[in-house]
Phi, psi and omega in degrees: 000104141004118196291116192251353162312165158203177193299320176294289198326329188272305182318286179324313162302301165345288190279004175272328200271306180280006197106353201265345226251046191273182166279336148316014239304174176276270216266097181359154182275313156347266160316320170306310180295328175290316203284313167314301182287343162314297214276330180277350124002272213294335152354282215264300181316318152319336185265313198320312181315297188291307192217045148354320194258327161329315194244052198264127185237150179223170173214128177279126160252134201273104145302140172240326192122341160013129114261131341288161203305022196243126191261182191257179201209141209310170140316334187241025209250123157246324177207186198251135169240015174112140167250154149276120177291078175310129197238347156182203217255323181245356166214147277176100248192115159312130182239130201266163169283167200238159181241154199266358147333297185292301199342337176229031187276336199224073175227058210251035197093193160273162193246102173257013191220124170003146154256167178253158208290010165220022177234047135273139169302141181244151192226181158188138211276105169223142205008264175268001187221156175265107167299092180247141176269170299309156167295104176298150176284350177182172195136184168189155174211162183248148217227094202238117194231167158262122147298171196262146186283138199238130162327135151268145197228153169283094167123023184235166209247145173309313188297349177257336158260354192214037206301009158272356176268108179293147171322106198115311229275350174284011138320315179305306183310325201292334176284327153309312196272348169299305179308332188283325191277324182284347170280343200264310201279016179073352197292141192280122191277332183330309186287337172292302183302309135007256176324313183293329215251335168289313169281353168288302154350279155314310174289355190235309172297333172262022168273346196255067001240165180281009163226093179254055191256342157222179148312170167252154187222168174271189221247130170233119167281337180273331158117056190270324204271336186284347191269358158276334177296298190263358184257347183276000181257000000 
């Protein structure tokens, strides 16, 4: 189910929880919201750690042939979850990653023609850009990342900033800015810290995992064992 919080509704459980909701209030809706994005912060790190493939976005990149072999990498691009060479519309080649080791192993021109499966381009990842060996002269791949964490802003919905937070788990923030607010006021933060570390809890066991439909296996990147599969039957 889709996330139906939003940045007022979360301000408000806020100012409901403390207390706050006077024609005066003590903490700003400003404040209240830096306090919100703290928690989803620790949030969003929490999926990074753990389940990473949850909050998985992809992008295409257009080879030109470029020197240097270097491509710009999204605005919100935080870490790579792998790429794919496209070689046509049905078919599609896993691209392994390079080593700065490697850097001159595959430079023996560009690559203009399909490759065959040990003639696909390798990339790595270096500050803002994705690097690839050989370059292709044209061509495309798809680029699959964890984005970086985006601020909840006022008047904008949890499911658009934060479309990897299931309905409830956006409780954790609202508990954070509790906490953040009873840290302001002197106030005893123990039961807030509690509370945060039980729901944190909750959210990771039932993350664990959202697709119990097989087992974990070890990982065939080449497609070998279904492809050993079908020529013994």
């Amino acid at each position: 189910m889709a996330n139906t919080a939003t940045a007022d509704s979360m301000v408000t459980r806020v100012r409901e929880s403390i207390d706050d909701l006077g024609s005066v209030p003590t903490n700003t809706t400003e404040t209240i919201l830096r306090w919100l994005n703290e928690g989803g912060q620790e949030l969003h790190n929490l999926f990074v750690a753990s389940y990473e493939e949850y909050m998985r976005e992809r992008v295409t990149i257009t080879f030109d042939g470029r020197t240097p072999p270097e491509y710009p990498l999204p605005d919100d691009f935080l870490k790579s979850l792998g790429m794919d060479y496209v070689v046509s519309t049905t078919d599609r080649r896993r691209m392994e990653k390079f080593q700065n080791a490697e850097r001159n192993t595959r430079q023996n021109g560009v690559l203009t023609a399909p490759p065959s499966l040990y003639g696909v381009p390798q990339y790595r990842i270096i500050g803002n850009v994705v690097e690839i060996i050989p370059n292709p002269s044209s061509g495309t791949a798809e680029l699959f990342y964890v984005p970086e964490f985006k601020p909840l802003r006022d008047g904008e919905a949890v499911k658009d900033r934060w479309p990897y937070v299931r309905e409830g788990q956006e409780t954790y923030a609202v508990i954070h800015a509790q906490y953040k607010a009873a840290q302001r006021e002197e106030a005893d933060v123990r039961p807030f810290l509690a509370e945060k570390q039980a729901k944190q809890l909750e959210i990771m066991t039932a993350l664990k995992p959202r697709d119990a439909a097989e087992s974990w296996r070890i990982v065939d990147t080449q497609g070998v064992a279904e492809a050993e599969l079908k020529w013994w039957w």
